[in-house]
N, C-alpha and C positions, 0 to 999 in steps of 0.2 A: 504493500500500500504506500509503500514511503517513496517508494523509487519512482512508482507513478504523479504522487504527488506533484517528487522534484523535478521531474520531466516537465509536467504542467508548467509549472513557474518558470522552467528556463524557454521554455517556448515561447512564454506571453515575453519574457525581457530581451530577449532574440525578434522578437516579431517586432515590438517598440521600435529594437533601438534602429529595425529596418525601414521602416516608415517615413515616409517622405515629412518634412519638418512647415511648420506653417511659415507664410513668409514674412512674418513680424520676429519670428525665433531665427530667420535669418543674416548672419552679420556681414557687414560689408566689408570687400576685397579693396585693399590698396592699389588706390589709381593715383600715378602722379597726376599734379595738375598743369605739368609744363607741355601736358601735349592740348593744353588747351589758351596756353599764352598767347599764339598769334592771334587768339579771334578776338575782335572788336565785341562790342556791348551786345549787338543786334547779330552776329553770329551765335553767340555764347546762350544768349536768351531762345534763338535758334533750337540748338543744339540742346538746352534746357529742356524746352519743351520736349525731344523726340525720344532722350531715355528716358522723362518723366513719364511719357503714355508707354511704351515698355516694359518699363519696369512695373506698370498699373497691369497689361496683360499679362506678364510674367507673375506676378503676384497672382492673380488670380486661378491662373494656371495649378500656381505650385498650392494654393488652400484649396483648391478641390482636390488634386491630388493627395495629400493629406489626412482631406475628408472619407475618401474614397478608402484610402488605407487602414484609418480608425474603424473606419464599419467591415472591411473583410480581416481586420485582427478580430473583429469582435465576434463574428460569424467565427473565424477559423476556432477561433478556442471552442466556444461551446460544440461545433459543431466536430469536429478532427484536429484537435489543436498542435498535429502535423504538420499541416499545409500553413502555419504560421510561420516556417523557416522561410516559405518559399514569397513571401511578401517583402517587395522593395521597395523602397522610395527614389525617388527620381530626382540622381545626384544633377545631371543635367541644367533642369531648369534651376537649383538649386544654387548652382555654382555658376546660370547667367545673372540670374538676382542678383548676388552676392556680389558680381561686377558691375552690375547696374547701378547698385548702390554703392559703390566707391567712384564711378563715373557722376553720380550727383555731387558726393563730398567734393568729387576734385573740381567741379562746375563751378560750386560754389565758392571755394578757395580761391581758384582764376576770375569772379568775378569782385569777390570781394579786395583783391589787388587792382583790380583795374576800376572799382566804384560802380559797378555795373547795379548791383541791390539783384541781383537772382538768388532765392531762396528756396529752399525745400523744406512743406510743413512734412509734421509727421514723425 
């Protein structure tokens, strides 16, 4: 009975730690900000705007996928909680986010040197 037990629990922490991660537990990748030095106010703001809608669908992306993962961990336990090894998350989209959001920090590092005011809430 123990052995089955401890099977159980190592599957559910196996299955977790496979699970694609929401995209607010996601941390942002080191982007310098000198490859954004040449651009002017109105390029920079540009360029603001096209990782900011990106990284909105990437985001979204990675919380369904997330989603999706929390409900077949939760299925696989009760139901076979085998098939819990076999559930991944999607390093992927995880690791564009993750650049996405250092592409904001360095955005706003280059404009805040040049007085531009481009800011990211959130």
């Amino acid at each position: 009975m123990f052995k089955v037990t401890s099977a159980c629990v190592m599957a559910a922490l196996l299955a977790v730690a496979g699970c694609a991660q929401q995209a607010d537990n996601i941390s942002a990748t080191y982007v310098s900000p000198l490859q954004f030095q040449s651009l002017n106010c109105t390029q920079l703001r540009q360029e603001a705007t096209r990782v900011s809608l990106r990284a909105s669908e990437v985001a979204g992306v990675q919380n369904k996928k997330a989603k999706d993962d929390a409900a077949a961990t939760a299925v696989a336990l009760v139901l076979f909680w085998p098939a819990a090894f076999f559930i991944k998350g999607d390093k992927a989209s995880a690791a564009e986010l993750g650049r996405l959001k250092g592409e904001m920090q360095a955005l706003e590092s280059a404009s805040t040197r040049r007085g531009c005011g481009v800011t990211f809430s959130g």
